[in-house]
The first five atom37 places (N, CA, C, CB, O) and aatype in JSON, in Angstrom:
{
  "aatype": [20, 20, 20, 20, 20, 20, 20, 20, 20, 20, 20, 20, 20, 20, 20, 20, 20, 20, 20, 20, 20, 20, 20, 20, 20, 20, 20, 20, 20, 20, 20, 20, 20, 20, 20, 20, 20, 20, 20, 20, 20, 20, 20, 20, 20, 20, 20, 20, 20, 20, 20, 20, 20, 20, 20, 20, 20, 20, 20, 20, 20, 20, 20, 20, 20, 20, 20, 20, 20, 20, 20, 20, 20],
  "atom_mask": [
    [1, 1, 1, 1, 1],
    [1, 1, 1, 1, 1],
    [1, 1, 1, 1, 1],
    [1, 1, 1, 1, 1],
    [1, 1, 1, 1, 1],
    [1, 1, 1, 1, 1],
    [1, 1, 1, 1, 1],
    [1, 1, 1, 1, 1],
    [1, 1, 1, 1, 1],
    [1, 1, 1, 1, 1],
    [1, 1, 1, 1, 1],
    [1, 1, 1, 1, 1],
    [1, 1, 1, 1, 1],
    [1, 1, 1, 1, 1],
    [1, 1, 1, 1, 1],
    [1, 1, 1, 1, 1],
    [1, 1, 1, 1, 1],
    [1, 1, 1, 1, 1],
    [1, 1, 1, 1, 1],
    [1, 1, 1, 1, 1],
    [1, 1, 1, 1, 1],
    [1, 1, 1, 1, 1],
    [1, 1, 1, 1, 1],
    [1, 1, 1, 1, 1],
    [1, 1, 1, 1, 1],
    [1, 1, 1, 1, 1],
    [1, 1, 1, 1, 1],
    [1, 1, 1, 1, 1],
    [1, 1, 1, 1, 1],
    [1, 1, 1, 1, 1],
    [1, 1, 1, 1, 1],
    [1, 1, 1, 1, 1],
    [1, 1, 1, 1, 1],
    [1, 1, 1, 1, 1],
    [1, 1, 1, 1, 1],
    [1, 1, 1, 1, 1],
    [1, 1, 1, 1, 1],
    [1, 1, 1, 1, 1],
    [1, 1, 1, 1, 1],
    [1, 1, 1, 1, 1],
    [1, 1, 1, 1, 1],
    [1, 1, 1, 1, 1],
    [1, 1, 1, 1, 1],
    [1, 1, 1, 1, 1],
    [1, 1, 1, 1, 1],
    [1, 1, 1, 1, 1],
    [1, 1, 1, 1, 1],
    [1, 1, 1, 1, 1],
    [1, 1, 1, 1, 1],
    [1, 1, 1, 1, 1],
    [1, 1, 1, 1, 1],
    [1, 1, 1, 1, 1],
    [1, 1, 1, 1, 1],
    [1, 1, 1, 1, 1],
    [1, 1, 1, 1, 1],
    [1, 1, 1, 1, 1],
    [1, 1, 1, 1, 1],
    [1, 1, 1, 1, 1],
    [1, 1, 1, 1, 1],
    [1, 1, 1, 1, 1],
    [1, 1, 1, 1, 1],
    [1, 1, 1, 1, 1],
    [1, 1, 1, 1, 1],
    [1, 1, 1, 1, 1],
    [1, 1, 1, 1, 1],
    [1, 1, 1, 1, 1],
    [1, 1, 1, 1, 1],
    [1, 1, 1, 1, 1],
    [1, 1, 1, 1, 1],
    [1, 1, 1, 1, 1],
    [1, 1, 1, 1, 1],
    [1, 1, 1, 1, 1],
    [1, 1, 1, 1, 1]
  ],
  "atom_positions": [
    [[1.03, -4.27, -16.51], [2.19, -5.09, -16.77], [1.92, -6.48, -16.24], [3.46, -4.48, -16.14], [2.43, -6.77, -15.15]],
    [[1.04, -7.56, -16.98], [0.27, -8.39, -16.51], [1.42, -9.38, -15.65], [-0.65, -9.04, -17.71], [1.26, -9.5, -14.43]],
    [[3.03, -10.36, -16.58], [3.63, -10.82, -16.02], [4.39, -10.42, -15.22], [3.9, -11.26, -16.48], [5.12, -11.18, -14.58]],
    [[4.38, -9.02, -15.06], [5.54, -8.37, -14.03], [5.86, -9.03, -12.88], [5.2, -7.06, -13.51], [5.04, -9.32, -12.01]],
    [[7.17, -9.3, -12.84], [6.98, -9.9, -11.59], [8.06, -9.04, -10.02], [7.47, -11.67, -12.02], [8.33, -9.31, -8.85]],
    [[8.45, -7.54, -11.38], [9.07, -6.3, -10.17], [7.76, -5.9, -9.44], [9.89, -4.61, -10.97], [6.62, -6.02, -9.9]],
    [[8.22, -5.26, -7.89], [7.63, -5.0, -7.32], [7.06, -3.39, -7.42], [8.15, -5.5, -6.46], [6.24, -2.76, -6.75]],
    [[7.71, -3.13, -8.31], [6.57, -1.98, -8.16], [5.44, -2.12, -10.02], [7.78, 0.07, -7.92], [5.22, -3.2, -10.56]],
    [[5.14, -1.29, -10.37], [3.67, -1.05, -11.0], [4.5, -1.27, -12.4], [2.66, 0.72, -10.67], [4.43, -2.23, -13.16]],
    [[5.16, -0.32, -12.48], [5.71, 0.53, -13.75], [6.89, -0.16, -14.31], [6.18, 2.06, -13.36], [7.05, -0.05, -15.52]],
    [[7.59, -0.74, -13.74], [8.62, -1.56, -14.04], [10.02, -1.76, -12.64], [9.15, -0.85, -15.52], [9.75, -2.09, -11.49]],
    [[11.2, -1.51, -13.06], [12.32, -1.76, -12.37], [12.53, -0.31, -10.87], [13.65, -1.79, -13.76], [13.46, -0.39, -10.06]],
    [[11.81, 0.5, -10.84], [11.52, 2.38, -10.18], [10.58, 2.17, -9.31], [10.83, 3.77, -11.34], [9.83, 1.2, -9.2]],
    [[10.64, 3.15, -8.68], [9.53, 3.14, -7.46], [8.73, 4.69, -8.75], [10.42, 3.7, -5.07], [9.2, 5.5, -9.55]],
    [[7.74, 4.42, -8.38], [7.05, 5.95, -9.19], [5.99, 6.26, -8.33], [6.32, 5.8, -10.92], [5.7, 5.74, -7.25]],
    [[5.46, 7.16, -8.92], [3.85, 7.87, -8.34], [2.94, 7.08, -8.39], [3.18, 9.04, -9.1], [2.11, 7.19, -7.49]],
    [[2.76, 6.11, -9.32], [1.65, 5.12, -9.4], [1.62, 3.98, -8.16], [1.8, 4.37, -10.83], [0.64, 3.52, -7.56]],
    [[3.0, 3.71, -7.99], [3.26, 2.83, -6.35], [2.96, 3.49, -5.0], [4.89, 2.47, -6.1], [2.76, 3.0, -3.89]],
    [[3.01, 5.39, -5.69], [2.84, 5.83, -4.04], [1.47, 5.94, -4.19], [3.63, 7.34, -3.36], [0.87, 5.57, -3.19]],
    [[0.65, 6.4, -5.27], [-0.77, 6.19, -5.18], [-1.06, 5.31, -4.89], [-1.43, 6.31, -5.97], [-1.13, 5.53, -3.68]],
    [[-1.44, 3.99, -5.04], [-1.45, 2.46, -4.66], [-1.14, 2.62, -3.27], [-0.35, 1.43, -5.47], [-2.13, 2.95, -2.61]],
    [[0.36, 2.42, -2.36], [0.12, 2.76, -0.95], [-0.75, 3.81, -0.78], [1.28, 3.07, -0.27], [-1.75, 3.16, -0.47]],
    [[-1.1, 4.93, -0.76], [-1.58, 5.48, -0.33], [-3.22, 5.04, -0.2], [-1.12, 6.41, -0.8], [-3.86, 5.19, 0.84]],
    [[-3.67, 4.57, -1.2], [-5.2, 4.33, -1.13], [-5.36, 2.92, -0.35], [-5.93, 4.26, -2.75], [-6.34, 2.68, 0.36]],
    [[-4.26, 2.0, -0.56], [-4.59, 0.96, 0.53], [-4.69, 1.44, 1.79], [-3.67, -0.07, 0.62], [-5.71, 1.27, 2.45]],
    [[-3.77, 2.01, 2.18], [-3.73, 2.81, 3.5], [-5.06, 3.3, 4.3], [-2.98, 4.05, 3.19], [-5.38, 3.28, 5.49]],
    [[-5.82, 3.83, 2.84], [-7.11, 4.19, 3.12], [-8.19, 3.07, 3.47], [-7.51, 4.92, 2.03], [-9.27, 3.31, 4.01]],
    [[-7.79, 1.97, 3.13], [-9.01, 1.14, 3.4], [-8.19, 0.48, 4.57], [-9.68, 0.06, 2.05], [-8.74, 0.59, 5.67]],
    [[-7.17, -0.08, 4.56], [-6.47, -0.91, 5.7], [-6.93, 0.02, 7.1], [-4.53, -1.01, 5.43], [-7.46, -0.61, 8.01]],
    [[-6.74, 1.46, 7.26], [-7.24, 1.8, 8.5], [-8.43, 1.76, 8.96], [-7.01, 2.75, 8.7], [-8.66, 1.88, 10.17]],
    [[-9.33, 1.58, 8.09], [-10.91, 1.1, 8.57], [-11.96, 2.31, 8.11], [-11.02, 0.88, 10.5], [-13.19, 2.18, 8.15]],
    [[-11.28, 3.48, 7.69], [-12.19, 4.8, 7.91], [-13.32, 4.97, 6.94], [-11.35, 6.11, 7.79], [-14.13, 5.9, 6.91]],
    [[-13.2, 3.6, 5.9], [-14.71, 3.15, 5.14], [-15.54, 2.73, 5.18], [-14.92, 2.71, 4.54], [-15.66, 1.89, 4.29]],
    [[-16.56, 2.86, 5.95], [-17.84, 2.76, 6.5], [-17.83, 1.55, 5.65], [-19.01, 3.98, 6.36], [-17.14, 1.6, 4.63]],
    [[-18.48, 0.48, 5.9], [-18.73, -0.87, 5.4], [-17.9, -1.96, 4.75], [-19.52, -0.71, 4.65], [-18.3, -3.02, 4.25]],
    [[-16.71, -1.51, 4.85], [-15.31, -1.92, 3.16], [-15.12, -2.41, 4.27], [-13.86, -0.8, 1.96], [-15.39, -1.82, 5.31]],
    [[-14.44, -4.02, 4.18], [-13.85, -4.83, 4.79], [-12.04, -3.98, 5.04], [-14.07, -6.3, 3.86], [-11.36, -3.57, 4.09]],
    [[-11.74, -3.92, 6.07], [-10.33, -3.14, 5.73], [-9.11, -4.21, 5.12], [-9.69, -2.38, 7.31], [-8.02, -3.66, 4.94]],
    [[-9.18, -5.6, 4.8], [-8.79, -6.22, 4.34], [-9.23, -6.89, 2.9], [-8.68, -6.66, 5.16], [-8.93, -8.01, 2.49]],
    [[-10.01, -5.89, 2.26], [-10.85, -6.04, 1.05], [-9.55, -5.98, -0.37], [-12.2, -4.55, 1.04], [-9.93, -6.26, -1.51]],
    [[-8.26, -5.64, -0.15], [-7.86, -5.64, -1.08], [-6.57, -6.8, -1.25], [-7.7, -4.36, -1.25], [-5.71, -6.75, -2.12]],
    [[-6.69, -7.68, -0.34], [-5.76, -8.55, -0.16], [-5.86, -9.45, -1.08], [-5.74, -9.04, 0.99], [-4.91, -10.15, -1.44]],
    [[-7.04, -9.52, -1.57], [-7.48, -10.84, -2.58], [-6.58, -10.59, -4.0], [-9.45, -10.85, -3.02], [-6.34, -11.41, -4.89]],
    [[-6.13, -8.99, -3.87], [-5.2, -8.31, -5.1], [-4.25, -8.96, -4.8], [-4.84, -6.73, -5.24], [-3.95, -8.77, -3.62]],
    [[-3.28, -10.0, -5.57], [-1.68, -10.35, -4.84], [-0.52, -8.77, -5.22], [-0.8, -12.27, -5.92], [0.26, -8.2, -4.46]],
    [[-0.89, -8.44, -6.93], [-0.13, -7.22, -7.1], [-0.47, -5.19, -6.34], [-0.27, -7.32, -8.76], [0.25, -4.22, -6.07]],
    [[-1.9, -5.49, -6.3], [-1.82, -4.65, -5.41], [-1.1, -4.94, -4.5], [-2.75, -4.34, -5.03], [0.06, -4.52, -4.51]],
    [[-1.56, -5.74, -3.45], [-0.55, -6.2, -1.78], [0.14, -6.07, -1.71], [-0.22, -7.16, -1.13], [0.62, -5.56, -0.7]],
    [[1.29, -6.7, -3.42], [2.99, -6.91, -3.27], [3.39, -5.29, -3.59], [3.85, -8.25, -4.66], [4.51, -5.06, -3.13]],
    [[2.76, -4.06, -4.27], [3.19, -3.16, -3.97], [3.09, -2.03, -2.66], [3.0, -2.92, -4.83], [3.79, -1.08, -2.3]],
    [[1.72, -2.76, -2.09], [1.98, -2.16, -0.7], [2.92, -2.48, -0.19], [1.2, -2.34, 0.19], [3.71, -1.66, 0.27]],
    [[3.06, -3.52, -0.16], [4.41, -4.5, 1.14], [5.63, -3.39, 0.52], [5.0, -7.05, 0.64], [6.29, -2.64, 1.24]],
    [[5.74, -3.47, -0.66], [6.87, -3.32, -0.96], [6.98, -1.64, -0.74], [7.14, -3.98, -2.37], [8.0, -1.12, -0.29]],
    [[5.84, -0.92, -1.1], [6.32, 0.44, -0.43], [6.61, 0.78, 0.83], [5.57, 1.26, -0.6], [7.41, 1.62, 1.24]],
    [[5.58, -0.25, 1.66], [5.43, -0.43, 3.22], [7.12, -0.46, 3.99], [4.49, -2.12, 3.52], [7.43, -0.04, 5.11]],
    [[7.88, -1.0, 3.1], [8.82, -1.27, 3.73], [10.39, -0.28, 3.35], [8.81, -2.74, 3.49], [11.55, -0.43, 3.75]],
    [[9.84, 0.63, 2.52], [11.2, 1.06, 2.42], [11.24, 2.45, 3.26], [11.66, 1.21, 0.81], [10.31, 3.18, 3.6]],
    [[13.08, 2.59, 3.55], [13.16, 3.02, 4.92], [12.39, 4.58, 4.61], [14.95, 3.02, 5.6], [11.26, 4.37, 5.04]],
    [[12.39, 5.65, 4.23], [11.79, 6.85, 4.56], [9.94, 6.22, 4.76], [12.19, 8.16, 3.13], [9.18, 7.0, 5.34]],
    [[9.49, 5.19, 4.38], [8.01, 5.35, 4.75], [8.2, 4.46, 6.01], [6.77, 4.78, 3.53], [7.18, 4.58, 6.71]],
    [[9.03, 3.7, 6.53], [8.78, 3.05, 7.87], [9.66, 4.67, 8.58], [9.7, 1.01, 8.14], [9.44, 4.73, 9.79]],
    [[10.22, 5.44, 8.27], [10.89, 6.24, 9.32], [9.72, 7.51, 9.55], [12.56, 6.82, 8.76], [9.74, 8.21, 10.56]],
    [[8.97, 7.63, 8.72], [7.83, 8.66, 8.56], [6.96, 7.81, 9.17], [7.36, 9.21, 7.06], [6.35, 8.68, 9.8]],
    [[6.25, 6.46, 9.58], [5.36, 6.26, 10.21], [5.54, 6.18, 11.58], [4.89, 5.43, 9.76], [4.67, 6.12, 12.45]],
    [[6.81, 6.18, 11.69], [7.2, 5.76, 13.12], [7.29, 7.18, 14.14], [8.82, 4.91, 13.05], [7.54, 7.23, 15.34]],
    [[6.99, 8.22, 13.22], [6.97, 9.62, 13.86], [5.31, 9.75, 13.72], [8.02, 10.97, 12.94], [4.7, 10.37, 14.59]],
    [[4.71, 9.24, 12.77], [3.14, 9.48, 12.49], [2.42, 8.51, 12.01], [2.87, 10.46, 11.61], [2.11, 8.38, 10.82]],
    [[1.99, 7.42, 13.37], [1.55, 6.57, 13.69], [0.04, 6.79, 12.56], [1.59, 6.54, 15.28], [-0.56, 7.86, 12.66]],
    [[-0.48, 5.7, 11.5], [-1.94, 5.56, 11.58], [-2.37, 5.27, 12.16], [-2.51, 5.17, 11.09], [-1.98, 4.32, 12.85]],
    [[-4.21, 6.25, 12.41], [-4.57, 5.73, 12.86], [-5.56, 5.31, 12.59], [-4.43, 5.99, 13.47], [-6.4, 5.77, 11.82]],
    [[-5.6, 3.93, 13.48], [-7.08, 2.83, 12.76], [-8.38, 3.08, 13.27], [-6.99, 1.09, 13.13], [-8.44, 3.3, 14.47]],
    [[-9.64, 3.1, 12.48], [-10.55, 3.37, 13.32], [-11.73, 1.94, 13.3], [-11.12, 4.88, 12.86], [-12.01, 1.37, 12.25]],
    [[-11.98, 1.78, 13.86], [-12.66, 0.26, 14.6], [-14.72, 0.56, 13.38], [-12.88, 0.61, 17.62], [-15.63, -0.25, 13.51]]
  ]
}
């Protein structure tokens, strides 16, 4: 959805394709990829804006706040 300018993937909904998306950033943001910059996907603005935007709604900030990631160096 090239001009989209909703925050999630699919249109006006949160869907599976937004929680896939968080979820795999997740995977690189904690570091656990041997060589991948963990900030390698920032250069995406629509990836990012659907992390942020899943990042922030309340059941995934109330679920991290019981189950901290963790980052590995």
């Amino acid at each position: 959805n090239k001009g989209n300018r909703e925050p999630w993937v699919l249109g006006e909904a949160l869907s599976v394709a937004d929680l896939g998306i968080f979820a795999s950033v997740t995977v690189f943001k904690c570091g656990i990829l041997d060589f991948v910059d963990r900030n390698v996907l920032d250069a995406y603005p629509r990836i990012k804006g659907v992390y942020d935007s899943v990042s922030t709604l309340p059941k995934v900030v109330e679920w991290y706040k019981k189950h901290p990631i963790k980052m590995f160096d």
